[in-house]
Residue, then its C-alpha position, 0 to 999 in steps of 0.5 A: x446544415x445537418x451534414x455540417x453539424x455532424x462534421x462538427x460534432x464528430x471534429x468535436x468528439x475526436x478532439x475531446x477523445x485525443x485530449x483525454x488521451x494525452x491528459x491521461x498519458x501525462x498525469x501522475x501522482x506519487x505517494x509517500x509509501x512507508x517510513x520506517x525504523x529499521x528495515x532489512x531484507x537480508x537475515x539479521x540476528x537479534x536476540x529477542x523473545x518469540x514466544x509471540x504467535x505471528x499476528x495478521x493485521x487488518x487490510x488498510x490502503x496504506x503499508x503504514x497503516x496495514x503494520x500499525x493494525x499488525x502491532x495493535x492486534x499483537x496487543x499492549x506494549x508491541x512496538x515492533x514485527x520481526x519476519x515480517x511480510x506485506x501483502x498489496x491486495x488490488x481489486x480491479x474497477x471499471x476506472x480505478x483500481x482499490x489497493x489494499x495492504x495487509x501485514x503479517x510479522x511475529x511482534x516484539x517488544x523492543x524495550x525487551x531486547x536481549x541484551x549482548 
């Protein structure tokens, strides 16, 4: 009897390990990452002052909110960062990993554009 239990609950543990094998291979998730205003990755002029220093914002777990601690940190009436750079930090866990992103930019005030 002991023999047909251990068979059975060997059976059981392969089967439960295999499950969760295939549930981990299929799942998935998606994320809305950023929505923007403007965005480029090529050089653009702008006329615009930067007698602003470059300002860090805080670590947040999304871009959005990494660039909305940048533009509050520059201070009142910042709406905007120009030469920007965002940072994904990720610290490994046992299961899961934490994803933290921080932002650094020089900030604009875009009621101030030059204009042209």
């Amino acid at each position: 009897m002991k023999k047909h239990n251990l068979k059975l609950s060997s059976k059981l543990i392969g089967l439960t390990i295999i499950f969760i094998s295939i549930m981990t291979l299929v799942s998935s998730c998606s994320d809305r990452i950023l929505d923007f205003t403007a965005i480029s990755s090529k050089n653009v002029t702008l006329h615009v002052k930067k007698d602003t220093p470059r300002v860090v914002g805080k670590k947040s777990p999304t871009i959005k909110g990494a660039i909305d601690n940048a533009i509050e940190s520059a201070g009142v009436g910042y709406d905007a960062l120009i030469d920007g750079v965002i940072y994904k930090h990720t610290t490994p866990c046992v299961f899961f990993d934490i994803i933290r992103f921080h932002v650094e930019g020089t900030p604009i005030k875009t009621s101030e554009l030059e204009k042209k």
